[in-house]
C-alpha positions as CSV (number, residue, x, y, z in Angstrom):
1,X,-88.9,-10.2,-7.3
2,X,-90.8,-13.7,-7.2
3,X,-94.4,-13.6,-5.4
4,X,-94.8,-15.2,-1.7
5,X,-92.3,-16.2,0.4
6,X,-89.0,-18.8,1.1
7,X,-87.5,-20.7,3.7
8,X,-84.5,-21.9,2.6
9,X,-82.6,-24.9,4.0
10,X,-79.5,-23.5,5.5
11,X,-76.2,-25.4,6.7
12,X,-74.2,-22.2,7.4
13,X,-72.0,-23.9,4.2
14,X,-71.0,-22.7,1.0
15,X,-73.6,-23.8,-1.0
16,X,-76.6,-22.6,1.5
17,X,-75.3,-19.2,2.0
18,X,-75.6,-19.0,-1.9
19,X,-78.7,-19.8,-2.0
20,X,-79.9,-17.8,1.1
21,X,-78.4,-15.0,-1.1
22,X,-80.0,-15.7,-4.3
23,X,-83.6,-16.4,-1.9
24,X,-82.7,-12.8,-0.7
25,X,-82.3,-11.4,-4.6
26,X,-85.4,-12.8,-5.2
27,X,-88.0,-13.3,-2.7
28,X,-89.5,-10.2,-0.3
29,X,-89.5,-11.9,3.1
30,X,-86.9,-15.1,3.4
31,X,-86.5,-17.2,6.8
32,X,-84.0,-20.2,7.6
33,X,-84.0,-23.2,8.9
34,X,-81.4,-25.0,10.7
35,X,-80.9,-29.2,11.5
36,X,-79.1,-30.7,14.3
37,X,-78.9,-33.7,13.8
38,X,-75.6,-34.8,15.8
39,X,-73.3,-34.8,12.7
40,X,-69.7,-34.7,13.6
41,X,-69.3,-31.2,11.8
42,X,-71.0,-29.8,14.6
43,X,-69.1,-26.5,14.3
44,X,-71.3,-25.5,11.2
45,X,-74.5,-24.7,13.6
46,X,-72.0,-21.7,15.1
47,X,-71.0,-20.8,11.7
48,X,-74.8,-20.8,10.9
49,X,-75.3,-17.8,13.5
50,X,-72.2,-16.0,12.2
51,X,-73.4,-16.1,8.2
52,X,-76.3,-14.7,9.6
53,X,-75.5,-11.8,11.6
54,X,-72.6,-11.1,8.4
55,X,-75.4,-11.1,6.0
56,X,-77.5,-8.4,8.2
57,X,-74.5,-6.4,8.8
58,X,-72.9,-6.2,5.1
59,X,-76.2,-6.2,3.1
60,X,-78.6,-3.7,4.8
61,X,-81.0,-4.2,1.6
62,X,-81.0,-8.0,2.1
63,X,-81.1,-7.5,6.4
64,X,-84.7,-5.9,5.8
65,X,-86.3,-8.9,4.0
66,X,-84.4,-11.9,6.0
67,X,-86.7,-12.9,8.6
68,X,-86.7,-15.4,11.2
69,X,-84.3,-18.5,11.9
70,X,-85.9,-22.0,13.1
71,X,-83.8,-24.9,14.0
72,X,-84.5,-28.3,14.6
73,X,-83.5,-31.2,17.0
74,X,-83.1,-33.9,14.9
75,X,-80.9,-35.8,17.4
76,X,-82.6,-38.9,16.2
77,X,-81.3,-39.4,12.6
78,X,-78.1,-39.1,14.3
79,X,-79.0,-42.0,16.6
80,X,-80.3,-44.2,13.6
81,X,-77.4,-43.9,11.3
82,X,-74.3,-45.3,10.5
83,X,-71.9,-42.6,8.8
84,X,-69.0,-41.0,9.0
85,X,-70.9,-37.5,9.1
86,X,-72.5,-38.9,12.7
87,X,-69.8,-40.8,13.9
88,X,-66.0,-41.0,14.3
89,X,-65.9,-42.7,11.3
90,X,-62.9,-43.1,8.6
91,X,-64.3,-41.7,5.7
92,X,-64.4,-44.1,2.5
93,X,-66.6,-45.7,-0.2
94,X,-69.2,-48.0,0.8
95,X,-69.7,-51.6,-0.9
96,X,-72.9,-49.2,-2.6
97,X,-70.8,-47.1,-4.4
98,X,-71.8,-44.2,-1.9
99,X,-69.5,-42.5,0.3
100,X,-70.3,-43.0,3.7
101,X,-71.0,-39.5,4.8
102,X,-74.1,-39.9,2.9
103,X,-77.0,-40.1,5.8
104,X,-80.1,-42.0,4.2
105,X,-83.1,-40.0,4.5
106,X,-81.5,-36.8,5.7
107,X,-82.5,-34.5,2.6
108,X,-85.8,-36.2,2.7
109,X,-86.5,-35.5,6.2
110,X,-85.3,-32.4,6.1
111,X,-87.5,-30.8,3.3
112,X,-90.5,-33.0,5.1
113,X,-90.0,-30.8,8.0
114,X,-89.2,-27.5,6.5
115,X,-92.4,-28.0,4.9
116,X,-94.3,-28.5,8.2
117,X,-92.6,-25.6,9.5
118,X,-93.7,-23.4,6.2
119,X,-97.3,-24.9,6.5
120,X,-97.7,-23.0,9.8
121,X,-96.0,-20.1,8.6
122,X,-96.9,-19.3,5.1
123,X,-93.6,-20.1,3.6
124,X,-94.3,-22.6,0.3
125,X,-91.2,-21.8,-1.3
126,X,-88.5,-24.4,0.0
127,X,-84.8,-23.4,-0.8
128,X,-82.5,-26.3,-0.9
129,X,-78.3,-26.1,-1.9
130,X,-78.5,-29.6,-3.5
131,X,-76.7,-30.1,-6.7
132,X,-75.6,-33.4,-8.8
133,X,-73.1,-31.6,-11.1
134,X,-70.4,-31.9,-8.4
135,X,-71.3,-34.0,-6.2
136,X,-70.4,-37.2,-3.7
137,X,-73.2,-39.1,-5.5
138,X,-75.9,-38.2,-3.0
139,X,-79.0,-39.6,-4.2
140,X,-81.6,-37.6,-2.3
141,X,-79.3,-34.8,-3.8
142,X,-80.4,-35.7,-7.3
143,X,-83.4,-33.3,-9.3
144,X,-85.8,-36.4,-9.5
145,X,-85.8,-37.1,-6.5
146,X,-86.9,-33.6,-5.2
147,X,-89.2,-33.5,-8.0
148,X,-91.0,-36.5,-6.5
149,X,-90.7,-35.1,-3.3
150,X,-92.0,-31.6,-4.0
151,X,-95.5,-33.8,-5.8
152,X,-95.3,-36.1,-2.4
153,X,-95.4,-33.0,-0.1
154,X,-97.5,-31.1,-1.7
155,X,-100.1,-33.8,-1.7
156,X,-99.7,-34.4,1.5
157,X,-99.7,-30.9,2.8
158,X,-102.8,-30.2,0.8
159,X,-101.5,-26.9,-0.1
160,X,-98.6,-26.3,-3.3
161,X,-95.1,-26.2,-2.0
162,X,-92.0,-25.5,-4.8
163,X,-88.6,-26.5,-4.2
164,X,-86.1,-24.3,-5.6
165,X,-82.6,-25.9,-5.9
166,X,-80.6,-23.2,-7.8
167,X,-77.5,-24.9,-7.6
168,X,-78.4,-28.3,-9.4
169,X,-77.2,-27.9,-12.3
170,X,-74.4,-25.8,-11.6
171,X,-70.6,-26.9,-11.0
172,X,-68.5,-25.3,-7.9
173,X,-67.0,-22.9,-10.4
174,X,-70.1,-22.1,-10.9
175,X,-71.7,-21.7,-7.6
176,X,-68.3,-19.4,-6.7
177,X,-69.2,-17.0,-9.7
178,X,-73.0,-17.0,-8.6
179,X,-72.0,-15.9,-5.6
180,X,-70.3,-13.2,-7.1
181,X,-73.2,-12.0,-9.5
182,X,-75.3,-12.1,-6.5
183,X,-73.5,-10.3,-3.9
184,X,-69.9,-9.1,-5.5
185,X,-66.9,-9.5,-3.6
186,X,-68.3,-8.8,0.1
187,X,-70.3,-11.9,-0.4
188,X,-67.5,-14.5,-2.1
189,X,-65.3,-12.9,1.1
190,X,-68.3,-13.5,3.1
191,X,-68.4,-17.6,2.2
192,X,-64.4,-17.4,2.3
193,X,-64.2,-16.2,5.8
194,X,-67.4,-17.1,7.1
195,X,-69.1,-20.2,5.8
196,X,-68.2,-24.1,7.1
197,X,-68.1,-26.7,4.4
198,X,-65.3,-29.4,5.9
199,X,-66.9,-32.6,7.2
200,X,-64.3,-33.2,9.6
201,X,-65.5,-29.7,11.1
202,X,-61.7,-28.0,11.2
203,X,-61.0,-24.5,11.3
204,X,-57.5,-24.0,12.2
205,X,-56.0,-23.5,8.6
206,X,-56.8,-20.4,6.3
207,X,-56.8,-21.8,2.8
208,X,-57.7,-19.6,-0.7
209,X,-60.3,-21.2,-0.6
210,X,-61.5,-21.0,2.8
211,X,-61.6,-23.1,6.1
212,X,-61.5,-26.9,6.5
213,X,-58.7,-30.2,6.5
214,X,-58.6,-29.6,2.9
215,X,-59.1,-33.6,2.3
216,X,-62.6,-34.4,2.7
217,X,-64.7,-34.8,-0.2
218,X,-66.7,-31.8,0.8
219,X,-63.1,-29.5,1.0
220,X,-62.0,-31.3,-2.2
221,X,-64.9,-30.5,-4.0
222,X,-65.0,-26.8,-2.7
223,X,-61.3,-26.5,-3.6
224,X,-61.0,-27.9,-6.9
225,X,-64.4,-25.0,-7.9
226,X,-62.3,-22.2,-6.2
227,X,-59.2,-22.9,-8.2
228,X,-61.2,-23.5,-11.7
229,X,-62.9,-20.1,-10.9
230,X,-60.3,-18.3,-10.3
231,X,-58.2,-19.4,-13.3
232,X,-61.2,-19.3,-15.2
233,X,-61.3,-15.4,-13.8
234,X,-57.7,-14.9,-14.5
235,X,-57.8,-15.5,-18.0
C-alpha cells in the first residue's frame, strides 16, 4: 500500500478501469474523474457509471477504498477542435502523421484540471491510462511529456503532484494480463462486458474481445492485445 491518496483519470475504457484497479491495489482512498468534452463516443460517460457500480459490487475490498466520482464539462475543447473523436468525421491520417482522433491539448487539459480538483481535495497522486507501446501516436500520450507536465504542475500548484501512468510501457497484451494479476478473471470479464473503448461509440456486437465496430484504431488495437494474450495464455 503507497502513502496519500489518487485520483485517477477515468474514461470508463479498457485501459482506465486498469488503472482504477491497480490505483485500488495500491492506494487506501482512490476517487475518479470524468471529462465531457462532446466527443462522439459519448456512450463511454454511461459506461463510466456502470464500471463503477461493477467494481463496488464484485470487489467489496476495493468498494471500501474507492471514493468519490467528479466529472467535468469540458464542452469547450469540443467546440475548439477539429477531429474525428468530436465530430462526424471519417477517420484517417492527417498530413502530420497523426490520426485525426487525436484532440490537441486534451491529455494536457485534462491532468491540468484533475490537478485543480486534487488541490482542493488532497489527492496528489494523478492516475492516467496513457501508454506509447501501443499506441495511435498520441503525443501528449508520450512519458516525456507527462514528465514535463508533472514538473509544470507541480510548480504551479505549489504543492508536489505525481503522475502515475502504469500502462506506458506496457503493450495491450500486457495491459489484458495486468488486469488479470490485479483482479483475476471477474475483473478481465469486468473490462469484457463492461468497459467502452470503440471511438465510433458502438455496442451492438459482442466480440472476444469485447464491445465496439471492431475497425477503429482504438478496437484494432484492443483486439490485436486480446488475441496475442490469449494465445500467449494458451501456449
Amino acid at each position: 500500500m503507497r502513502p496519500g491518496s489518487a485520483l485517477v483519470l477515468f474514461s470508463g475504457g479498457q485501459d482506465s478501469t486498469t488503472c482504477l484497479a491497480w490505483a485500488l491495489r495500491h492506494f487506501a482512498h482512490v476517487e475518479t474523474i470524468g471529462f465531457d468534452y462532446g466527443q462522439r463516443h459519448h456512450i463511454e460517460l454511461a459506461a463510466r457509471q456502470t464500471v463503477l457500480s461493477a467494481l463496488r459490487e464484485r470487489f467489496p475490498e476495493w468498494a471500501a477504498r474507492l471514493g468519490e466520482d467528479h466529472m467535468l464539462d469540458l464542452a469547450v475543447l469540443g467546440r475548439i477542435s477539429d477531429t474525428a473523436l468530436t465530430s462526424a468525421t471519417e477517420i484517417q491520417m492527417t498530413a502530420a502523421g497523426l490520426p485525426n482522433t487525436f484532440v490537441p491539448g486534451r491529455n494536457l487539459l485534462f491532468f491540468n484540471l484533475a490537478a485543480a480538483v486534487g488541490y482542493r481535495r488532497g489527492l496528489h497522486t494523478l492516475v492516467g491510462g496513457m501508454c506509447e507501446t501501443d499506441f495511435s501516436g498520441y503525443p501528449d500520450c508520450r512519458d516525456d511529456t507527462l514528465k514535463a507536465l508533472q514538473v509544470a504542475v507541480s510548480l504551479g500548484m505549489g504543492q508536489r503532484f505525481t503522475f502515475e501512468t502504469p500502462l506506458m510501457w506496457l503493450d495491450k497484451a500486457e495491459t489484458w494480463q495486468m488486469a488479470q494479476d490485479l483482479g483475476g478473471q471477474a475483473l478481465v470479464d469486468l473490462v469484457l462486458e463492461e468497459s467502452h473503448t470503440c471511438y465510433h461509440g458502438v455496442r451492438g456486437e459482442r466480440h472476444a474481445w469485447g464491445y465496439g465496430c471492431g475497425s477503429c484504431p482504438a478496437c484494432a488495437l484492443r483486439k490485436a492485445g486480446y488475441e496475442r494474450w490469449t494465445a500467449s495464455a494458451g501456449s
